[in-house]
C-alpha positions as CSV (number, residue, x, y, z in Angstrom):
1,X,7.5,18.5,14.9
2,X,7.1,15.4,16.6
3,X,3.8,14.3,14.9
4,X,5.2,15.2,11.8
5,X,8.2,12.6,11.9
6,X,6.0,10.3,13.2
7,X,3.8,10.5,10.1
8,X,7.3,10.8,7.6
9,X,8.1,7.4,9.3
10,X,4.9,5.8,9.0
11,X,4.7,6.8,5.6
12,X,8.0,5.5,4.9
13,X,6.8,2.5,6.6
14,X,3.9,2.2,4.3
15,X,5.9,2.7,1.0
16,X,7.5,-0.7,2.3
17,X,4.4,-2.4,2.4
18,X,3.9,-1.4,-0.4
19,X,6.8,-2.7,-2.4
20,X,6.2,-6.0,-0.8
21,X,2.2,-6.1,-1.7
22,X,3.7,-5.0,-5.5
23,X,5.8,-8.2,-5.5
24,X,3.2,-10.5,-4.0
25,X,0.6,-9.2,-6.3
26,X,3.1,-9.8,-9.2
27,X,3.3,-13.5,-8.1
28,X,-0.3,-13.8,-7.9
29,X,-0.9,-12.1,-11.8
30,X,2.1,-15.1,-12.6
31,X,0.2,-17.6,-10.9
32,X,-2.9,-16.8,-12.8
33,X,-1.3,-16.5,-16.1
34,X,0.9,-19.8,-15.9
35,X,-1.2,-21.6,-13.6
36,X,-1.3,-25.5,-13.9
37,X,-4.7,-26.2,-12.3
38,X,-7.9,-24.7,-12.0
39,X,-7.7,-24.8,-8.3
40,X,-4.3,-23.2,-8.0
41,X,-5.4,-20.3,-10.8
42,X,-8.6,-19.8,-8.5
43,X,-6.3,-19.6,-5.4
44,X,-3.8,-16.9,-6.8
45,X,-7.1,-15.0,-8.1
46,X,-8.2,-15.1,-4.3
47,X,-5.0,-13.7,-3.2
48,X,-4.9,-11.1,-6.0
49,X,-8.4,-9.8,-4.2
50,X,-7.1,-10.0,-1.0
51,X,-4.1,-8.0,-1.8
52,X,-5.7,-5.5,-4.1
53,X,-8.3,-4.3,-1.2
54,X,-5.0,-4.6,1.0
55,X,-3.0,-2.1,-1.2
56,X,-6.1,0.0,-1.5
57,X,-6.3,-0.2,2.4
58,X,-2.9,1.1,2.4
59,X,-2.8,3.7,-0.4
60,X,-5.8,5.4,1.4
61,X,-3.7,5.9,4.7
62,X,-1.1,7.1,2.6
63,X,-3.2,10.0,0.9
64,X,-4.2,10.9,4.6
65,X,-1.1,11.1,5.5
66,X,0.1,13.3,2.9
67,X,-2.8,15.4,3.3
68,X,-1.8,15.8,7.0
69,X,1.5,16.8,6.3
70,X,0.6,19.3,4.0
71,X,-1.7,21.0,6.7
72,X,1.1,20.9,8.6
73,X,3.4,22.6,6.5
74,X,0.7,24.8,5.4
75,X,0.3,26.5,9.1
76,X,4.5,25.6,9.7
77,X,4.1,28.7,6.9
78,X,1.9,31.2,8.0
79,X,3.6,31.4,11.8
């Protein structure tokens, strides 16, 4: 049971990241939309790459998670 909190909180703990990578990425799209210079729309389009491979990064730990927990609710069930 212990591991299994521990991966409910570091899920949780992920869907944080996550909300805070969905607002940054929003800024960057604005950035890149209403941008007033070249440099500044080629900046927010860095960020936007940095932070997409980011939320991949993270969306991919959370998959393993869930796929952990359900293994361990899955044997949780047959004892």
């Amino acid at each position: 049971m212990f591991k299994e909190s521990q991966l409910h909180q570091e899920f949780l703990d992920l869907e944080k990241a996550m909300r805070v990578l969905d607002m940054q990425l929003a800024d960057a799209l604005h950035r890149i939309r209403h941008g007033t210079s070249a440099d500044l729309v080629e900046k927010a389009k860095q960020d936007e790459k940095l932070l997409l491979g980011e939320l991949d990064r993270l969306m991919t730990r959370m998959r393993a998670i869930e796929g952990q927990l359900l293994q361990i609710q899955k044997t949780a069930t047959r004892h």
